[in-house]
C-alpha positions in Angstrom: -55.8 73.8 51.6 -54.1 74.5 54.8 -50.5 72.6 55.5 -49.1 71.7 58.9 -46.6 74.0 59.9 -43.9 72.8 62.9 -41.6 74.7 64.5 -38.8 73.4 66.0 -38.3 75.4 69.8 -35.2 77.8 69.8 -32.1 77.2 70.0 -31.6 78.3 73.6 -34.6 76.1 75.3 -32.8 73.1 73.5 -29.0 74.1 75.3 -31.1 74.4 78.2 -33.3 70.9 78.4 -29.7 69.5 77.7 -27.7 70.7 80.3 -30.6 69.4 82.5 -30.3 66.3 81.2 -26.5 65.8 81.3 -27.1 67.6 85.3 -29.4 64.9 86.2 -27.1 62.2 84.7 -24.0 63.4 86.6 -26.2 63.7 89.6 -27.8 59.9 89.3 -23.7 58.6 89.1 -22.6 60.3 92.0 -25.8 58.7 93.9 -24.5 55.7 92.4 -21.0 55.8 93.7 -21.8 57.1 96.7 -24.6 54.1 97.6 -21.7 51.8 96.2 -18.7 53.2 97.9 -21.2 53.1 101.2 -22.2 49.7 101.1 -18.9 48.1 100.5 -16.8 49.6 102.7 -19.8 48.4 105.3 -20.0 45.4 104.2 -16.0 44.3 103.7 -13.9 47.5 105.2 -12.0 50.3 103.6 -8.6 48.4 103.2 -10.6 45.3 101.2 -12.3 47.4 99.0 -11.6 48.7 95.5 -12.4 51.4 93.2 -12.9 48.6 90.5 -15.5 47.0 92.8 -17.2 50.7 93.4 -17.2 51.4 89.9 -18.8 47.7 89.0 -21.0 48.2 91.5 -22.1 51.7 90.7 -22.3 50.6 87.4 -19.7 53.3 85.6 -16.4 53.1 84.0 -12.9 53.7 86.3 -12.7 56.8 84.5 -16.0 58.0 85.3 -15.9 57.7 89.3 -12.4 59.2 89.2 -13.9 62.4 88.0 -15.8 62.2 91.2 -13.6 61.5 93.8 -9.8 61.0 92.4 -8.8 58.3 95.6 -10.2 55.7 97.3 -9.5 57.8 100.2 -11.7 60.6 98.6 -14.4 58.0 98.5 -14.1 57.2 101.9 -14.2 60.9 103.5 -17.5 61.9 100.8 -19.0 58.3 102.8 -18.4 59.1 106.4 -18.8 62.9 106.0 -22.4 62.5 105.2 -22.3 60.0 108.3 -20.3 62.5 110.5 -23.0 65.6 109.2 -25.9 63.4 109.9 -24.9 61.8 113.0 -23.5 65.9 114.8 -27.7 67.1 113.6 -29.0 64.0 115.9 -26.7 65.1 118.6 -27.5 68.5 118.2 -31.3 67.3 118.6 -30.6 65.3 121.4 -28.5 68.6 123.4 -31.9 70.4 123.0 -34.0 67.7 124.1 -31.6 67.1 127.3 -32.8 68.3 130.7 -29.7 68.5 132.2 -29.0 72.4 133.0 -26.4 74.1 131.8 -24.0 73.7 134.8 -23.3 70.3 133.4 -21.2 70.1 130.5 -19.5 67.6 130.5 -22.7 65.3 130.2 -24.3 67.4 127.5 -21.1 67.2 125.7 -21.0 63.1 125.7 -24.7 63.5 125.0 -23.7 65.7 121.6 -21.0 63.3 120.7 -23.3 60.0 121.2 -24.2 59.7 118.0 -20.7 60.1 116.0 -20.0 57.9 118.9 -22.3 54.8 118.6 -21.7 55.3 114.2 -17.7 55.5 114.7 -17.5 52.1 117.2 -20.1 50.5 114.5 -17.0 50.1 111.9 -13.9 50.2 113.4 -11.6 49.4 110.4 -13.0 52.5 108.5 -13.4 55.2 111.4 -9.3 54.1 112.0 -8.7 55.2 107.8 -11.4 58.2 108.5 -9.6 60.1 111.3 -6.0 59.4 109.5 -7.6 60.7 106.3 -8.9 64.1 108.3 -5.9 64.6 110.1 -3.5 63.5 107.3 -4.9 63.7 103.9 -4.1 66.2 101.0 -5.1 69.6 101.8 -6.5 69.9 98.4 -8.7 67.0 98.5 -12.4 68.2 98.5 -14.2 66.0 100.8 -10.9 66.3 103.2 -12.2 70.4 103.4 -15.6 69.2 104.1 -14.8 67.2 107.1 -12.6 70.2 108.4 -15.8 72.0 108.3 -17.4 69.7 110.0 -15.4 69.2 112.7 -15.2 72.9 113.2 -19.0 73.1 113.1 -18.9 70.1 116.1 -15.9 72.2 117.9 -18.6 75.2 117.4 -21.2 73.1 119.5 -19.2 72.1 122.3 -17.8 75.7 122.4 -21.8 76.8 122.9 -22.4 74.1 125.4 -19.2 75.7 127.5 -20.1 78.9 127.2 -23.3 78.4 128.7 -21.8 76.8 131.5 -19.4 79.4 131.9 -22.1 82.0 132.5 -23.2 80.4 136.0 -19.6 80.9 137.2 -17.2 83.7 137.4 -13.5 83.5 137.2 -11.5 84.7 139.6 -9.9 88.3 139.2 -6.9 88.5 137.0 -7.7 85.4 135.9 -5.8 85.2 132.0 -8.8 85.2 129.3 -7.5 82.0 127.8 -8.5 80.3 130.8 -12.1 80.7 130.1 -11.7 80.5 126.0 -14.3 78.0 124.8 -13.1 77.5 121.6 -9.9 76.3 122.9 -11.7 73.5 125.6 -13.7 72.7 123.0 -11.0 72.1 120.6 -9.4 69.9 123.2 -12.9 67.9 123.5 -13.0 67.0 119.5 -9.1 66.6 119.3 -9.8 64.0 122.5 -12.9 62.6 120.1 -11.0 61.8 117.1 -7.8 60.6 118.6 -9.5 57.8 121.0 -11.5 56.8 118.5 -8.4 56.0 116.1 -7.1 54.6 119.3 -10.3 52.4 119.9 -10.3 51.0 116.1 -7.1 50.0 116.1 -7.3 48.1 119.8 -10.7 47.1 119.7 -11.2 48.2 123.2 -14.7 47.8 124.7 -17.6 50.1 124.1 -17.8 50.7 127.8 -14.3 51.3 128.4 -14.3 53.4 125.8 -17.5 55.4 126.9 -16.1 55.5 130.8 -12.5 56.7 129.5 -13.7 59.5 127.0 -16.3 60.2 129.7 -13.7 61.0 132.2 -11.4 63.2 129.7 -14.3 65.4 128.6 -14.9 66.0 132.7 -11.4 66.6 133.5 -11.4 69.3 130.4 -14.5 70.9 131.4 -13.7 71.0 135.0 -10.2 72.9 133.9 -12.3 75.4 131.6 -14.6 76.0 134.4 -12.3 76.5 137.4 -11.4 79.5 138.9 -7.7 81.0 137.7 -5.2 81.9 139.9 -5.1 85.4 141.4 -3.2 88.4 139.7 
């Protein structure tokens, strides 16, 4: 008579089916936290919110989400980062579907920026904490690093937007090279962004104010990068 024989799978498939498992798990909190930490600061703003309420909501121990994100303020950047990423790829879509021409930036610029715009002005109270934590937070926080990337990848744009400009005009002779750097007008552009939207939060000044006054700053900067320099 013939037994059953079973054979238990090696000891390196199991290792391996585990670390998947624990992977997905650690992958199914972070969803969790970050759909928690997202809809409460929507729904009651960053100051009224905390990580006792994201970690109820989420449905994991204090402990847990700390090993996540170690501050509140770490919560908020991995939030609005995902906004901010999201929001520069629409206006990056929008740029290319634009049919103004090159020689005018300063509208393809606003048109870029419409987006973070228009998701900014939608929560006032947390773009205000957003922009303090980007230009203030802890170098060593994380999500800080990744919203430093990303506004250098929206600097990048703008940049690419001026230089494109700058190729229908041609500075005058002698002209110093800074004067037709686009990494530096575009720098000025997002340092413009970020500042009048803190400014904006904290005054609750008008969308179309704030549209017309931002509107009028990225000309004036344009305009500057695109004039001719002085002679030699």
């Amino acid at each position: 008579m013939r037994s059953n024989q079973h054979t238990d799978a090696p000891a390196s498939a199991r290792v391996t089916v585990s670390a998947g498992r624990r992977e997905r798990s650690k992958e199914a909190k972070q969803a969790r936290i970050f759909a928690a930490a997202a809809e409460l600061f929507a729904e009651h703003g960053y100051a009224s919110v905390t990580t006792q309420q994201i970690a109820e909501r989420a449905d994991v121990a204090n402990g847990t989400l700390f090993r996540y994100a170690s501050t509140k303020a770490e919560l908020l950047l991995m939030v609005c980062n995902d906004d901010f990423r999201r929001n520069l790829d629409l206006g990056r879509v929008s740029v290319s579907a634009d049919e103004s021409t090159a020689t005018e930036p300063a509208r393809r610029i606003l048109t870029l920026l419409t987006p973070l715009i228009e998701a900014g002005r939608r929560g006032d109270a947390n773009t205000a904490a957003y922009q303090r934590e980007i230009l203030f937070g802890e170098p060593s926080e994380r999500y800080r690093a990744e919203a430093l990337v990303l506004v250098a990848d929206l600097q990048n744009a703008i940049a690419g937007i001026l230089s494109a400009a700058s190729a229908y005009t041609s500075p005058a002779a002698g002209a110093p090279t800074a004067a037709r750097d686009p990494t530096l007008a575009a720098r000025a552009v997002s340092n413009v962004l970020h500042l009048e939207l803190a400014r904006a939060a904290l005054s609750g000044t008008p969308f179309t104010d704030f549209i017309a006054v931002l509107a009028s700053q990225i000309e004036l900067i344009t305009r500057g990068f695109l004039a001719p320099g002085p002679p030699g």
